[in-house]
ZAMAR-108684 format. One record per atom (N, C-alpha, C): residue number from 0; residue in one letter; z, x, y. Coordinates in steps of 0.1 Angstrom, whole numbers, plus 5000, padded with zeros to 4 digits. Atoms other than C-alpha are relative to their C-alpha. Layout:
N
SITE  num  residu  pz  px  py
SITE  NUM  A  Z  X  Y $
...
END
This chain:
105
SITE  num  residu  pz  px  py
SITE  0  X  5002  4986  5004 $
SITE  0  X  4830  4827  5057 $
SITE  0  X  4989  5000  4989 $
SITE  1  X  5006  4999  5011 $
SITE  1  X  4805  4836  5035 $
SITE  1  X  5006  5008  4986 $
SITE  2  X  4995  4995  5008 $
SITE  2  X  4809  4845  5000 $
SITE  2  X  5001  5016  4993 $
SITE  3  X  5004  4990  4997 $
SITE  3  X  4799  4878  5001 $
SITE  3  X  5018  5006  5005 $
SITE  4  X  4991  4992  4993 $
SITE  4  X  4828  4886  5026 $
SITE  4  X  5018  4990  4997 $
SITE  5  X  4990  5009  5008 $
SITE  5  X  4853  4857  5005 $
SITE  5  X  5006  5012  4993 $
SITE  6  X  4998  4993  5009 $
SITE  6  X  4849  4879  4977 $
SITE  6  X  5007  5014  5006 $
SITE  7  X  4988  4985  4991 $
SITE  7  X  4858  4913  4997 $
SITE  7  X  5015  5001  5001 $
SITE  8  X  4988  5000  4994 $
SITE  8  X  4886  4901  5012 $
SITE  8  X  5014  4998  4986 $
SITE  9  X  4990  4998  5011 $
SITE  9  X  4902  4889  4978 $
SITE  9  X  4998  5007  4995 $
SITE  10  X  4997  4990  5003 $
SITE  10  X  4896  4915  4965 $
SITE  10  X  5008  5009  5001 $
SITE  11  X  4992  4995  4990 $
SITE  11  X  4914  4934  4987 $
SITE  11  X  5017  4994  4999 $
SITE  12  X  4986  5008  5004 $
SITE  12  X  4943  4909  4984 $
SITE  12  X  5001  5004  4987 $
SITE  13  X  4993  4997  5015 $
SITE  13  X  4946  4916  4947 $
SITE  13  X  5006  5014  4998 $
SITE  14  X  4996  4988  5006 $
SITE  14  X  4948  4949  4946 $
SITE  14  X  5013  5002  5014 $
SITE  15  X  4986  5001  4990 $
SITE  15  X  4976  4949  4978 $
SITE  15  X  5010  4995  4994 $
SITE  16  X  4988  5002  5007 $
SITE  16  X  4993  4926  4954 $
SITE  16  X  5001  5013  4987 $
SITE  17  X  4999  4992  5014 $
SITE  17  X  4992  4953  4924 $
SITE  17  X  5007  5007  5009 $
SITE  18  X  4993  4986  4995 $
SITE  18  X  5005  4979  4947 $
SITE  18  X  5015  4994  5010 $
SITE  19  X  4986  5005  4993 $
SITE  19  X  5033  4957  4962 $
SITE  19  X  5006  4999  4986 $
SITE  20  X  4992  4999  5014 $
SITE  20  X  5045  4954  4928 $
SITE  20  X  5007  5014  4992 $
SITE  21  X  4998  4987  5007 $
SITE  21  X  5042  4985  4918 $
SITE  21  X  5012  5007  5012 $
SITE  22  X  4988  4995  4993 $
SITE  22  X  5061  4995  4950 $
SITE  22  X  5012  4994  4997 $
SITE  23  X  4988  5010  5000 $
SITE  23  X  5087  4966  4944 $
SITE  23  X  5008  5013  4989 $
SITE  24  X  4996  4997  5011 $
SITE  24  X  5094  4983  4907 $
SITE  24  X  5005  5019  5007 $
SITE  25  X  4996  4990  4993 $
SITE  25  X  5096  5019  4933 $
SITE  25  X  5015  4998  5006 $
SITE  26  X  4989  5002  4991 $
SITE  26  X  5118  5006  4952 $
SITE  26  X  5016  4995  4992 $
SITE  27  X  4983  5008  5009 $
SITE  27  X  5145  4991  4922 $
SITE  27  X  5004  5017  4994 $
SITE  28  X  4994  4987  5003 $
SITE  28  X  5142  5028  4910 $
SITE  28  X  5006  5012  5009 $
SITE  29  X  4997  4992  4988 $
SITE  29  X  5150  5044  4943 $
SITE  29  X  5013  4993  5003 $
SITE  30  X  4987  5006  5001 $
SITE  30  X  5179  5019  4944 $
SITE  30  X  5010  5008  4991 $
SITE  31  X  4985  4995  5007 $
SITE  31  X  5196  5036  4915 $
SITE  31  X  5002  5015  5001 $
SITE  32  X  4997  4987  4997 $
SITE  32  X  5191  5072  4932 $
SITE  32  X  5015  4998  5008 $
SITE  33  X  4987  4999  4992 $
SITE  33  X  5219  5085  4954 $
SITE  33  X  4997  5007  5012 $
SITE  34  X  5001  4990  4986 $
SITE  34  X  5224  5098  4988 $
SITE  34  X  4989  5003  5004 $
SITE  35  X  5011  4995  4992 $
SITE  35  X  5199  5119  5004 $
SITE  35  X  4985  4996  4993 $
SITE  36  X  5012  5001  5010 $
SITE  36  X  5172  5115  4976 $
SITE  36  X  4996  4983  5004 $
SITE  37  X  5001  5014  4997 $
SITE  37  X  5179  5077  4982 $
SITE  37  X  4992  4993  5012 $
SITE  38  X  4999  5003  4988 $
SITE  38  X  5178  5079  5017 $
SITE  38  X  4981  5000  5003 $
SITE  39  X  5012  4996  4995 $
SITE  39  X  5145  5096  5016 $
SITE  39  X  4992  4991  4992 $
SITE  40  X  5007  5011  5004 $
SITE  40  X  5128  5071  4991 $
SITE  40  X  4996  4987  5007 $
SITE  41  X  4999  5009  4997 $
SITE  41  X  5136  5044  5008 $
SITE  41  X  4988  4999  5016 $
SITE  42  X  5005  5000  4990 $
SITE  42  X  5124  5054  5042 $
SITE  42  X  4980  5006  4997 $
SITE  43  X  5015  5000  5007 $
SITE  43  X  5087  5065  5020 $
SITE  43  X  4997  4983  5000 $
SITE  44  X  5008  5010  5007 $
SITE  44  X  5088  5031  5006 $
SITE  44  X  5002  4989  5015 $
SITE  45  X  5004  5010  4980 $
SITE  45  X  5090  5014  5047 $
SITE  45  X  4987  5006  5004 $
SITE  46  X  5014  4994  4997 $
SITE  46  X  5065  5039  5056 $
SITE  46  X  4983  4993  4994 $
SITE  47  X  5012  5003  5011 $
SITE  47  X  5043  5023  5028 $
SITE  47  X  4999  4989  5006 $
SITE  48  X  5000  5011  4994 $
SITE  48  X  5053  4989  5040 $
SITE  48  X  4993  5000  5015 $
SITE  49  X  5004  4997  4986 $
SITE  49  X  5042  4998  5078 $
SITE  49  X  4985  5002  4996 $
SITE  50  X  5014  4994  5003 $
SITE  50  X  5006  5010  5063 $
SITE  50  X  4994  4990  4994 $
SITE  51  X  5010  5010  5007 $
SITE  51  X  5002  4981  5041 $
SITE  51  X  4995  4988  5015 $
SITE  52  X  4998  5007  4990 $
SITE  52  X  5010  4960  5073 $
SITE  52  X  4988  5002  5006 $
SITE  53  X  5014  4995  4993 $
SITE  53  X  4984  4977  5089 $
SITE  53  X  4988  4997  4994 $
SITE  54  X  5012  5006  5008 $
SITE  54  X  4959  4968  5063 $
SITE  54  X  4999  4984  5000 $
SITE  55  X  5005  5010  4999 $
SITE  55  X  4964  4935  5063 $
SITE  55  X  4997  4994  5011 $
SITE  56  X  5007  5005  4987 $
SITE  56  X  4958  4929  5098 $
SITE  56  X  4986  4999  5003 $
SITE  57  X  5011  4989  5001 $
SITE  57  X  4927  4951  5093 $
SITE  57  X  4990  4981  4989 $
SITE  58  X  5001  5006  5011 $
SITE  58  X  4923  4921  5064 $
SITE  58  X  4996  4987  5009 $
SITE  59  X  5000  5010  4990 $
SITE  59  X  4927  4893  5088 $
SITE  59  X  4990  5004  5011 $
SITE  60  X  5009  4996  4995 $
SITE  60  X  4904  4907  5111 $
SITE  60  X  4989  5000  4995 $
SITE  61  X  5013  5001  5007 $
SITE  61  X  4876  4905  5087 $
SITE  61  X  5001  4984  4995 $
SITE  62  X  5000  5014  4999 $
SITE  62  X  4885  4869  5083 $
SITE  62  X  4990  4990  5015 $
SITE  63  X  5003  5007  4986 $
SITE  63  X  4877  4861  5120 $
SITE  63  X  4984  5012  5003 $
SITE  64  X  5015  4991  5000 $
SITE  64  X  4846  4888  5116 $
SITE  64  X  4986  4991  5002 $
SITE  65  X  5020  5008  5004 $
SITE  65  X  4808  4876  5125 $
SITE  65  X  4996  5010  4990 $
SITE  66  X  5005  4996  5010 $
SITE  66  X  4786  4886  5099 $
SITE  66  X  4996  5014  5009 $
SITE  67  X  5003  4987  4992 $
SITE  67  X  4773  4915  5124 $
SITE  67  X  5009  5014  5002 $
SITE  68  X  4990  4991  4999 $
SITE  68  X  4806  4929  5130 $
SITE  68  X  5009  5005  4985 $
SITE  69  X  4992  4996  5016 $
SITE  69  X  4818  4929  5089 $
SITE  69  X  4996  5015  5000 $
SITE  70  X  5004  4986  5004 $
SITE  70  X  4800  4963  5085 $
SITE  70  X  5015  5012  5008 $
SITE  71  X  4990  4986  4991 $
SITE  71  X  4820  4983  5110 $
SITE  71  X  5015  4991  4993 $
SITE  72  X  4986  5004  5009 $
SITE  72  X  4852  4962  5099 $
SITE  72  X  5005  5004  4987 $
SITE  73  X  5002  5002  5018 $
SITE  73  X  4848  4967  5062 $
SITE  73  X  5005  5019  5002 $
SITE  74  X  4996  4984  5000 $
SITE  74  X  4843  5007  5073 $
SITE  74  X  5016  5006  4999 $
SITE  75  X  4991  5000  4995 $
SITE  75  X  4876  5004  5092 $
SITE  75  X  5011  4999  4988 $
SITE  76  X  4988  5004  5012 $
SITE  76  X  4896  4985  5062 $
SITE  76  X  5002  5012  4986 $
SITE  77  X  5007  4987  5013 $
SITE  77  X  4876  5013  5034 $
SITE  77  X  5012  5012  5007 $
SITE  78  X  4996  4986  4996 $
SITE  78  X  4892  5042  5055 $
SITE  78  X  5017  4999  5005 $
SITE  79  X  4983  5003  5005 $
SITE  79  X  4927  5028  5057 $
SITE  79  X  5007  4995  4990 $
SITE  80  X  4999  4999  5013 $
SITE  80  X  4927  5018  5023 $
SITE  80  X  5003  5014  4992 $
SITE  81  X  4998  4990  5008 $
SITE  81  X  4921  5052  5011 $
SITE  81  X  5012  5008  5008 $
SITE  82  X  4986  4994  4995 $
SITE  82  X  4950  5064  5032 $
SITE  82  X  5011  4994  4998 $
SITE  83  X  4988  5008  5007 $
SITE  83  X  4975  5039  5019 $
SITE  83  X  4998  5008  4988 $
SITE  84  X  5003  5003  5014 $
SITE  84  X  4962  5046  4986 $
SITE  84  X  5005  5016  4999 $
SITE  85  X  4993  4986  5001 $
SITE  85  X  4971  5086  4991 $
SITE  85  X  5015  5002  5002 $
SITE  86  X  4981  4998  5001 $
SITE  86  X  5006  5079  5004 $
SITE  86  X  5004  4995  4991 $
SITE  87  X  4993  5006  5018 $
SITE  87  X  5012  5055  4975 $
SITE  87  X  4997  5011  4990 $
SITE  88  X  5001  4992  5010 $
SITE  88  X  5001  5077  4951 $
SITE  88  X  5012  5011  5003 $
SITE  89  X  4994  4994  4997 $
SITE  89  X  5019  5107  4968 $
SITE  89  X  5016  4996  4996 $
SITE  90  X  4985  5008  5003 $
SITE  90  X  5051  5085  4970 $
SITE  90  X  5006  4998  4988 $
SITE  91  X  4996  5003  5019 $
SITE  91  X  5051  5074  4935 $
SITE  91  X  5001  5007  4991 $
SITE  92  X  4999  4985  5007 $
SITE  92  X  5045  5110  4924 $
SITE  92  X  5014  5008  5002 $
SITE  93  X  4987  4994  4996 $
SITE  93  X  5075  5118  4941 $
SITE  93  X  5013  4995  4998 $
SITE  94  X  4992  5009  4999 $
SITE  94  X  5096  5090  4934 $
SITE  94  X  5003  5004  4981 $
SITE  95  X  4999  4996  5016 $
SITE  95  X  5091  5094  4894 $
SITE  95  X  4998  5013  4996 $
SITE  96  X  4992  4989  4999 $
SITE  96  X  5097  5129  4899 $
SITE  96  X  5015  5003  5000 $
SITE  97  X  4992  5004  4998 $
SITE  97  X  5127  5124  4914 $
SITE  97  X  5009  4995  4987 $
SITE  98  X  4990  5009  5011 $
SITE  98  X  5142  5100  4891 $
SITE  98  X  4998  5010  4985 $
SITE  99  X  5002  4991  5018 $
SITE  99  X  5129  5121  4861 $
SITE  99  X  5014  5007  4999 $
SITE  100  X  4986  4987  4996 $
SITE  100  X  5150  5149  4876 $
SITE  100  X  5017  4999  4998 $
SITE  101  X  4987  5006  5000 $
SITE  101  X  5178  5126  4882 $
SITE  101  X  5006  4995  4986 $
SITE  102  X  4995  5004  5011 $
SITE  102  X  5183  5111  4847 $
SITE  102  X  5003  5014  4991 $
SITE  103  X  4996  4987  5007 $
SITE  103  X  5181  5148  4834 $
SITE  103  X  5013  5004  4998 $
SITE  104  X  4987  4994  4994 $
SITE  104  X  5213  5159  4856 $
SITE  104  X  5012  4990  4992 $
END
């Protein structure tokens, strides 16, 4: 691989790990909800997991890339990135919502 498309890819890997972390620490706080609120966290924070999944295939795929085909691949990974990156946000807005609410009660 060239370094060019080295660097990309870890890149990519870093910040996947920031945002698996940051879901992990979602996911211990959606553990101490209850019932329905629980239910519905939980099945956000799979949804997230199924998207990241998707990206790293997308990831892998740009491993096995010729240099010709990186451009359109890279497009592909960019525009499923920013759609993980809206449900996570989304999710996390709602999740520390949630819990805010919950510790109130």
């Amino acid at each position: 691989m060239s370094e060019k498309k080295d660097a990309y890819i870890e890149k990519l890997k870093a910040k996947i790990d920031e945002w698996n972390a940051e879901l992990e620490k979602l996911t211990a706080k959606a553990n101490q909800a209850e019932g329905e609120v629980k239910a519905r966290y939980h099945q956000q924070a799979e949804e997230l997991r199924a998207k990241r999944k998707g990206i790293e295939q997308r990831i892998d795929d740009l491993k096995d890339a010729s240099e010709s085909a990186l451009e359109d691949l890279k497009q592909g990974v960019e525009a499923s990135w920013e759609k993980w990156k809206e449900s996570f946000s989304r999710a996390k807005n709602e999740f520390e919502e949630g819990y805010r609410e919950g510790r109130k009660k």
